[in-house]
N, C-alpha and C positions, 0 to 999 in steps of 0.2 A: 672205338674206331669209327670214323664217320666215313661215310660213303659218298664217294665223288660221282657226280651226275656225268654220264658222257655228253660232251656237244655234239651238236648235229653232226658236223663233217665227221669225227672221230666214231659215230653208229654208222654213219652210210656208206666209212671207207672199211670198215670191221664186216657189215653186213653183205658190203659185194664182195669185199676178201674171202669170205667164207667159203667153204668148198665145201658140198655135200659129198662123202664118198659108199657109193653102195657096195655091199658084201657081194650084189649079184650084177652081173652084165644083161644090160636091157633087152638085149637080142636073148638070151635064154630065158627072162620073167614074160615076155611076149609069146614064144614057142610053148612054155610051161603050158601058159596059159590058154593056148590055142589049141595042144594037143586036150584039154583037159575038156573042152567044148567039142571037139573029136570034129573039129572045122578047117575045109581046105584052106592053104595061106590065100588063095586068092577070097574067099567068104570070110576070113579073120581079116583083111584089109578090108574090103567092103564094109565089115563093121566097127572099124576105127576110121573110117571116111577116108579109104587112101587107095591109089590105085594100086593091082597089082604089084604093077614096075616100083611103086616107091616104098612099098613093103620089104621087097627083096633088096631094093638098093640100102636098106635099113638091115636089114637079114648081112646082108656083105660086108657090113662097115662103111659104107660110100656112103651115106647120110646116117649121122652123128646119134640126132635127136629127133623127136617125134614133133609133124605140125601141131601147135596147142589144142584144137579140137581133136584129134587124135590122143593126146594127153592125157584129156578130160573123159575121152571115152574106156583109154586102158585102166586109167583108176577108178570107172565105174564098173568094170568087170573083174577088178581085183587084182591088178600089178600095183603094188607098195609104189607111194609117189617120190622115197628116199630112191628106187630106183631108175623113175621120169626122170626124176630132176637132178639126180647127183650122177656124180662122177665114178666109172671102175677102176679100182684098183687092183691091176695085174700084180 
């Protein structure tokens, strides 16, 4: 059987289609993660470069996703990036 090469358009519309879905909700891989530094939310946002306000507004639901520097800082303290970057499924 021979293997068909994808074209370009047919990987770029396969690779934005793609959905990552995480097993965990980013708001509890954050908190996991914060209680486990035994750090206030407002010093767990300080060290993700984020203000209080937009820690919480992330903690609520009212902001989605994390700014990219924020991103990079929670996969450097150990939140899985299947969880930055994908999607929960309730």
């Amino acid at each position: 059987m021979e293997h068909k090469r994808e074209t370009r358009d047919e990987l770029m519309s396969r690779l934005i289609n793609t959905k990552v879905i995480s097993p965990v909700k980013l708001v509890d891989a954050l908190e996991f993660r914060r209680e486990q530094y035994d750090l206030t939310k407002r010093d767990f946002a300080f060290l993700l470069g984020l203000t209080s306000g937009n820690y919480i507004a992330i903690l609520k639901g009212v902001r989605k996703r994390l700014p990219i520097d924020a991103t990079k800082r929670a996969y450097a303290i150990g939140v899985p990036a299947d969880v930055l970057l994908g999607e929960y499924d309730e």
